[in-house]
MARKOLTI-755684 format. One record per residue (C-alpha): y, z, x; residue number from 1. Coordinates in nm, 3 decimals. Each point is the difference from the previous one (the first is absolute). Layout:
{vexvo {Y Z X} NUM};
...
% end
This chain:
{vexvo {0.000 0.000 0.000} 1};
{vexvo {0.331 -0.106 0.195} 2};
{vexvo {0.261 0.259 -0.025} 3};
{vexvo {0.274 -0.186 -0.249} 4};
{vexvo {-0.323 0.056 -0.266} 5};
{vexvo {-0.048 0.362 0.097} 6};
{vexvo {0.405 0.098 -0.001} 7};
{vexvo {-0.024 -0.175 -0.398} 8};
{vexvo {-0.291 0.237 -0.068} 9};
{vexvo {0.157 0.298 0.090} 10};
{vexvo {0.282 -0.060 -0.332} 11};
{vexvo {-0.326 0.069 -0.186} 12};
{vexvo {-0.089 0.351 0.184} 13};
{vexvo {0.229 0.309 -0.043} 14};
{vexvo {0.054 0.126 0.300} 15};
{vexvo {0.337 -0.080 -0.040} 16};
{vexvo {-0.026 0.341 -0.206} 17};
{vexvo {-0.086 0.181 0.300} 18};
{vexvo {0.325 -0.152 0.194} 19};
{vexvo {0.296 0.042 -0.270} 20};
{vexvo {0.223 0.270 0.055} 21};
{vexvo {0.003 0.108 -0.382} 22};
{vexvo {0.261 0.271 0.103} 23};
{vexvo {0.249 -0.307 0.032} 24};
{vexvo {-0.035 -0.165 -0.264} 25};
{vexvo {0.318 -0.086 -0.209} 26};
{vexvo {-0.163 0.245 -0.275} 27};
{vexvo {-0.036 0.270 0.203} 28};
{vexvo {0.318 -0.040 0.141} 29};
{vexvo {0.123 0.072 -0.320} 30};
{vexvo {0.175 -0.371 -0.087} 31};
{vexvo {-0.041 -0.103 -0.343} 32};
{vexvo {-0.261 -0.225 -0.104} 33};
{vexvo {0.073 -0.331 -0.080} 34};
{vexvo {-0.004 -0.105 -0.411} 35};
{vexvo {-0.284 -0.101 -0.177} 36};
{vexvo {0.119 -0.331 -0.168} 37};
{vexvo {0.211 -0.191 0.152} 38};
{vexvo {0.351 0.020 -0.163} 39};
{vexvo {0.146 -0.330 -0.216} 40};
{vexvo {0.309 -0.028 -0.173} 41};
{vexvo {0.081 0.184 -0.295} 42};
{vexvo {0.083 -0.351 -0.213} 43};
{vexvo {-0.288 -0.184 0.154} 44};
{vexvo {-0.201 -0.215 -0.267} 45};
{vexvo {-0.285 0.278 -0.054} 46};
{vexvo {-0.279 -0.063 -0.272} 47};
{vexvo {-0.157 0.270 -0.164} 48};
{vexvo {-0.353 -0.002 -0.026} 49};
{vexvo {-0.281 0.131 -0.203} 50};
{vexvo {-0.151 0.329 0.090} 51};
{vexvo {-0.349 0.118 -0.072} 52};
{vexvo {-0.044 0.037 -0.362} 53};
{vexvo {0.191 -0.303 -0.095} 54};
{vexvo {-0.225 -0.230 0.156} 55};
{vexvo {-0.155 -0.207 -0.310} 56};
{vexvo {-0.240 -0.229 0.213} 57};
{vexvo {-0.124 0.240 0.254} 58};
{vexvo {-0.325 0.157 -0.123} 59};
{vexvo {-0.162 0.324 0.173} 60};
{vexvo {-0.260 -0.121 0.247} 61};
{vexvo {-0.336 0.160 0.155} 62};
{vexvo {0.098 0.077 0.393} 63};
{vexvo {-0.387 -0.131 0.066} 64};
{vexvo {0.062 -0.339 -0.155} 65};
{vexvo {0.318 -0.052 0.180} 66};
{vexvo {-0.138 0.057 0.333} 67};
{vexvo {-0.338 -0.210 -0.092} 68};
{vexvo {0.253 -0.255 -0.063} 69};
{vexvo {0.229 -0.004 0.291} 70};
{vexvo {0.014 -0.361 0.172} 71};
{vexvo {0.278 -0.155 0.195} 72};
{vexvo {0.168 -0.285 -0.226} 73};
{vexvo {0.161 -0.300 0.135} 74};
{vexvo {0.020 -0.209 -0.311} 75};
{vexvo {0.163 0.052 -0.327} 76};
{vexvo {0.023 -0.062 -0.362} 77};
{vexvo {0.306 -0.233 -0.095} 78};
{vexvo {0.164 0.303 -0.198} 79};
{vexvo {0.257 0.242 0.056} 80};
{vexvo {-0.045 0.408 0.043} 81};
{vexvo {0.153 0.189 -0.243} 82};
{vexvo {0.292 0.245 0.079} 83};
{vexvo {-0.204 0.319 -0.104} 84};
{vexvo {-0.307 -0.117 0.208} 85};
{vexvo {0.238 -0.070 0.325} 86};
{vexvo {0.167 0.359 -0.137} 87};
{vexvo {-0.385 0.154 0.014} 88};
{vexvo {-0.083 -0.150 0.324} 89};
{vexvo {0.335 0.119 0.163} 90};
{vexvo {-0.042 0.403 -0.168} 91};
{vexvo {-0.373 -0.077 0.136} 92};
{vexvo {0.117 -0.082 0.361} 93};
{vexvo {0.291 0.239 0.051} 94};
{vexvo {0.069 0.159 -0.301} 95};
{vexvo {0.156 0.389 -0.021} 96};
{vexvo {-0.198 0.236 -0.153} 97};
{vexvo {0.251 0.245 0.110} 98};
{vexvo {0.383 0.027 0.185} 99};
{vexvo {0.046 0.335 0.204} 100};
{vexvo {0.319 -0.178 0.126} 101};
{vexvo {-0.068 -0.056 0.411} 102};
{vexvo {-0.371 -0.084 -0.119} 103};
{vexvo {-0.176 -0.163 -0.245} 104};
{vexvo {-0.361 0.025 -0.164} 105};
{vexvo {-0.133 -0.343 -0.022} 106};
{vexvo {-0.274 -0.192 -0.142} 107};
{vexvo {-0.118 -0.096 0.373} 108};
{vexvo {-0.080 0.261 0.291} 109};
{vexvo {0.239 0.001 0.280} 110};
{vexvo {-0.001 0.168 0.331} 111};
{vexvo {0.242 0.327 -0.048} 112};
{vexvo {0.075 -0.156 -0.337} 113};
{vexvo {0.227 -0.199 0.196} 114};
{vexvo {-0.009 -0.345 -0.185} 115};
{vexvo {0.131 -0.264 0.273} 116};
{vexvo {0.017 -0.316 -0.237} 117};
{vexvo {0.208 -0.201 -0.237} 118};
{vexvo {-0.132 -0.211 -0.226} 119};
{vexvo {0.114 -0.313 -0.059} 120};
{vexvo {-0.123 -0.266 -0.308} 121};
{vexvo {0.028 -0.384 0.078} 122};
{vexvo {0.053 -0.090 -0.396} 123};
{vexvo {-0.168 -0.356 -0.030} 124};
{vexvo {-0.100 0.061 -0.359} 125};
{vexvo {0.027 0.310 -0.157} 126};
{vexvo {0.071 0.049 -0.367} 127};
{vexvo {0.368 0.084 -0.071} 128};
{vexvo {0.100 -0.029 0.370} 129};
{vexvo {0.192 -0.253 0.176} 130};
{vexvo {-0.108 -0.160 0.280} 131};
{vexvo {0.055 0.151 0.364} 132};
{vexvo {-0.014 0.318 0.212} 133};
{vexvo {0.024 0.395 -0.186} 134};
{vexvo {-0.098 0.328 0.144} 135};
{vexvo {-0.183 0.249 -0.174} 136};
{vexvo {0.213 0.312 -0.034} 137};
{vexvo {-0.294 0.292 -0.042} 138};
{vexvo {0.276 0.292 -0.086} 139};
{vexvo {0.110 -0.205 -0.304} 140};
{vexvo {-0.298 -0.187 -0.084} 141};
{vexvo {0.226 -0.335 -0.001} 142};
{vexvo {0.012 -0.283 0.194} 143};
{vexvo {0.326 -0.140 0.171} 144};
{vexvo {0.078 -0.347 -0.006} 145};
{vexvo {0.097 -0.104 0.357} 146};
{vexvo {0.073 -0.355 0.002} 147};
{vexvo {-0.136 -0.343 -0.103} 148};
{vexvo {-0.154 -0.208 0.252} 149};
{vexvo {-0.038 -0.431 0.015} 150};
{vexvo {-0.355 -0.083 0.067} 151};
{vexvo {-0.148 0.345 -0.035} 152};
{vexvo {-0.355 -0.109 -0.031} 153};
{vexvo {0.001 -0.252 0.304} 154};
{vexvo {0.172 0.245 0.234} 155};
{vexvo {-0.202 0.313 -0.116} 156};
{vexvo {-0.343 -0.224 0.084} 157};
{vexvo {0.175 -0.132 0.342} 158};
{vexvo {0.085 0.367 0.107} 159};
{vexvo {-0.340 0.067 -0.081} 160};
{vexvo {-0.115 -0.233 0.271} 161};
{vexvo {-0.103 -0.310 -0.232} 162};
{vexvo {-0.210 0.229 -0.236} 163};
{vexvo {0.094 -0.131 -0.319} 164};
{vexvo {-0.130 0.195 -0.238} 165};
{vexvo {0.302 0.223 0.024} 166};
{vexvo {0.198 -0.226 -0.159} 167};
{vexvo {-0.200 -0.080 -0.260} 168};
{vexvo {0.005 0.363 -0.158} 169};
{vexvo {0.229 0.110 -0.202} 170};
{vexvo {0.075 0.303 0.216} 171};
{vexvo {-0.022 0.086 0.336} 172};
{vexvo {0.025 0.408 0.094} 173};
{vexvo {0.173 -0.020 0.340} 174};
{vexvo {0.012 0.402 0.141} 175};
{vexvo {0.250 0.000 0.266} 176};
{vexvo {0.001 0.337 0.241} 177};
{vexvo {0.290 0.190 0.085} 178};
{vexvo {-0.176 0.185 0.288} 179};
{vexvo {0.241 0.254 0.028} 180};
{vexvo {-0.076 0.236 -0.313} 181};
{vexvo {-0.350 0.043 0.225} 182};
{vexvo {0.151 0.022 0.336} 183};
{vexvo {0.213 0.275 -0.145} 184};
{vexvo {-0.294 0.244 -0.051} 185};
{vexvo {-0.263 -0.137 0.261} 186};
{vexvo {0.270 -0.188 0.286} 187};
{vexvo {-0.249 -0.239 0.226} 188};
{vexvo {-0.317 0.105 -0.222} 189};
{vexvo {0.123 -0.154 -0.338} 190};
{vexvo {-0.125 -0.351 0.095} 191};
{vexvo {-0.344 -0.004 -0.083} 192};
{vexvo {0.025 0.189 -0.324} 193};
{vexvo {0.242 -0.229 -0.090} 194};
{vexvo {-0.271 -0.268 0.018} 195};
{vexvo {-0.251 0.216 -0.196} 196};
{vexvo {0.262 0.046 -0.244} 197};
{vexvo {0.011 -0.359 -0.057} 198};
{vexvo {-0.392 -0.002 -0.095} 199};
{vexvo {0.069 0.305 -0.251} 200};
{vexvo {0.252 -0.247 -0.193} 201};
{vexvo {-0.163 -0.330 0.008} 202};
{vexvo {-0.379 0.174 -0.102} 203};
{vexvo {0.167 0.137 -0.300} 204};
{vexvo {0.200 -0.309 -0.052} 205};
{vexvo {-0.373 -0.200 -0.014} 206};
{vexvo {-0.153 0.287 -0.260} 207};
{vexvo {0.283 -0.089 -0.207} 208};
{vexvo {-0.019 -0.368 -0.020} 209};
{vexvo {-0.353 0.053 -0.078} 210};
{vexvo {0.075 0.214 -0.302} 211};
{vexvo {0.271 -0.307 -0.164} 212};
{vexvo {-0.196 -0.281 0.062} 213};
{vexvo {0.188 -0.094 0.330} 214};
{vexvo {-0.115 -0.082 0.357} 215};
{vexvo {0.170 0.094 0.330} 216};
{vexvo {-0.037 -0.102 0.333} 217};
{vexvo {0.153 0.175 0.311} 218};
{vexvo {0.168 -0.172 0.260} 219};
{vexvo {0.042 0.181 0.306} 220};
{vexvo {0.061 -0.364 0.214} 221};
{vexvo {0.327 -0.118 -0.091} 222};
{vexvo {0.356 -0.122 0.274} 223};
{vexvo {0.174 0.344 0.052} 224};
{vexvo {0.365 -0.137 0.035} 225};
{vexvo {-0.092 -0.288 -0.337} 226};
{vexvo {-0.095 0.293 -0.199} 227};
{vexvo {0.221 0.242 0.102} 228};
{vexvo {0.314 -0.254 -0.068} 229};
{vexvo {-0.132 -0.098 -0.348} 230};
{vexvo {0.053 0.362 -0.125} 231};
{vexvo {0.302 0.047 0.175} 232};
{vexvo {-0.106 0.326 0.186} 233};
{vexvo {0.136 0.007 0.395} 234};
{vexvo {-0.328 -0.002 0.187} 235};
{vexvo {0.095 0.357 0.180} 236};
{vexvo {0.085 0.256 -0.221} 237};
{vexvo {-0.269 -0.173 -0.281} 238};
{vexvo {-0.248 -0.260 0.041} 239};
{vexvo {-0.295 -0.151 -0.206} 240};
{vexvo {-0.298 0.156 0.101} 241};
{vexvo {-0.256 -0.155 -0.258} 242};
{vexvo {-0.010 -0.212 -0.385} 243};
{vexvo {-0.201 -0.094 -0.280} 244};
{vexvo {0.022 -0.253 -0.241} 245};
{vexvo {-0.138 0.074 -0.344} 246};
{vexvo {-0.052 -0.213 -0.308} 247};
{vexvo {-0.304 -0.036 -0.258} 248};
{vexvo {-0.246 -0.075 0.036} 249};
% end
């Protein structure tokens, strides 16, 4: 094994655990943690959106049957998601179950309840959505309108390296990180649980589709700086780290 492979490995191992100076982290140096949704504009375009209980179409569904049935999906039914099923799959991805202010209790595990990512929505086809980019706001249960995009199916599939599935869904979950809201409780050791993070989300986001009659398929091989400009985020501070398209399937 040449040594380029074993330094790669050793993201995977925590020994990094072993070497952080938890003493000096920005948490225990008493700064204030950074917020938990990133803030918008108070007269932003928000849209409301259903909350469990209102969901008409969304039936209860047996845990067993929806991981029997979990499958990666790459093609999709010519028809659109509805706005409570993209509201379900967002609540089932990182929806609050809970706000204690600095934190929040999620529908996903994270590492120190931290939470790292946004999540954005590439809106292809969605039932009583325009076309283009939003981000799912998790304190509010809404999702902000960001801006409307040319060509949003060709340049979601070319960021995606040529796989065009992407653009053939009528969503695509795109979780951005903002590494810092980990770095602030673990400093150098927030990296890897950042990446297990990204599992947590995307597994429930799968178990989800299964239960509407939708398909998902993650894409974890996509051009950082394509990607990163088509949601507008700076590629420093916040990054895409991982997507999904979803449609039915």
């Amino acid at each position: 094994m040449n040594s380029e492979m074993e330094d790669k490995r050793y993201f995977l191992k925590d020994y990094i655990r072993l070497e952080t100076d938890f003493a000096n982290t920005d948490q225990n140096l008493g700064i204030s943690p950074p917020p938990v949704e990133k803030p918008f504009l108070k007269n932003s375009k928000r849209i409301a959106l259903p909350v469990p209980g209102q969901w008409k179409s969304i039936k209860d569904s047996s845990i067993i049957c929806a991981i029997a049935n979990r499958k990666s999906h790459r093609k999709y039914l010519d028809k659109p998601l509805l706005l409570e099923e993209l509201a379900f799959l967002l609540w089932a991805t990182q929806g609050v179950r809970k706000n204690l202010k600095s934190v929040v209790l999620r529908n996903v595990p994270s590492a120190g309840n931290r939470h790292a990512f946004e999540t954005y929505i590439c809106v292809l086809d969605v039932d009583g959505l325009e076309s283009g980019i939003y981000r799912y706001l998790p304190l509010e249960h809404e999702v902000l309108f960001e801006f409307s995009e040319p060509g949003l199916s060709e340049k979601i599939s070319i960021a995606a390296m040529g796989q065009y599935f992407a653009g053939s869904a009528p969503a695509v979950f795109i979780w951005a990180a903002i590494p810092y809201r980990m770095e602030w409780r673990y400093g150098i050791a927030a990296h890897k649980v950042i990446a297990i993070d990204a599992g947590h989300v995307c597994q429930n986001l799968y178990l989800a589709c299964s239960a509407i009659g939708a398909g998902t398929c993650a894409i974890a091989a996509y051009n950082q700086e394509l990607m990163d400009s088509l949601i507008r985020v700076d590629g420093k501070e916040e990054f895409v780290i991982y997507l999904a398209p979803v449609g039915k399937v």
